[in-house]
N, C-alpha and C positions, 0 to 999 in steps of 0.2 A: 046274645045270651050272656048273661053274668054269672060269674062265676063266686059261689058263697065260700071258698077256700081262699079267693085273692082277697077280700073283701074281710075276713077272719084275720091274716094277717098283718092287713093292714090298720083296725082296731087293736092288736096287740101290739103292733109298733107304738101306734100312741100310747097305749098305757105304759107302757117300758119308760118312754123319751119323758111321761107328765112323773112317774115315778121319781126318775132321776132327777129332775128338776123340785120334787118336794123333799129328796132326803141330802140336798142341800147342803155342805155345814151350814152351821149358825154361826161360825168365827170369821166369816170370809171379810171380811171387814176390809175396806180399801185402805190407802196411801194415806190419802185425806184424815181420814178417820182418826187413823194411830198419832198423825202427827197433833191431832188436835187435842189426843189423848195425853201424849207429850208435851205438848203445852201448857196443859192442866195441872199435870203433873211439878213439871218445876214452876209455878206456879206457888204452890200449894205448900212444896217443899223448902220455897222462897231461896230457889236455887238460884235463880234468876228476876228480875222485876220485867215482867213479861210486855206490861205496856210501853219498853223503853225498847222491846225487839223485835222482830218476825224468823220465823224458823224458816231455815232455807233445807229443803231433801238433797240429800248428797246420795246415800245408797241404802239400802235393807238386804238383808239376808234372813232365814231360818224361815222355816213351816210351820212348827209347832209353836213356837217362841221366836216372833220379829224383832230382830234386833235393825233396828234402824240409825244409820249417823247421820247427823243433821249439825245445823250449822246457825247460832243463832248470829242474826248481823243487826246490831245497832239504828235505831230510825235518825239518829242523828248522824252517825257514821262515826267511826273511830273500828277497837280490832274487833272482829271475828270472837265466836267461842264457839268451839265445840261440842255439840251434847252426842251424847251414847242415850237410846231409849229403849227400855226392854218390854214388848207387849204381849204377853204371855194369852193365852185361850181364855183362862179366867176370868180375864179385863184386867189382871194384876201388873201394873205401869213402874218399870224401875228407871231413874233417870240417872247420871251422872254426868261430871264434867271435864273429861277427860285431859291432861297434857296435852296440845302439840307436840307430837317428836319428831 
């Protein structure tokens, strides 16, 4: 015999789990994403001549606003630069070029 109360809970379990999974952010945006975002970005801002480098990930911090440090390296080789890129929820991309210290 089946029982219509395990059967109850278990159609509420699903809607719970499909709930959670549709209210989602929208910003969850990967690694990938931001750095490409960041490449656009100085890019654009002609910080850098982007087809002379490839951005290498070093580290990211913050939730609301990722700040990620990246490392652009040379296709021909010579030094390093470092960028700082800020990818705020809005899509708002701030980049600079930090010192070495």
């Amino acid at each position: 015999m089946k029982h219509p109360f395990v059967k109850t809970i278990a159609l509420g379990s699903l809607a719970a789990i499909a709930s959670l999974a549709i209210t989602a952010p929208a910003f969850a945006q990967s690694t990938q994403d931001n750095i490409k975002s960041c490449r656009t970005a100085l890019a654009s801002e002609k910080l850098l001549d982007m087809d002379n480098y490839r951005l290498k990930f070093k580290s990211s911090k913050g939730n609301r606003t990722k700040t990620l440090m990246l490392e652009a390296v040379p296709h021909a080789g010579g030094e390093r630069i470092n960028v700082l890129c800020k990818v705020s929820r809005g899509g708002k991309v701030e980049v600079s070029l930090p010192q070495a210290g």
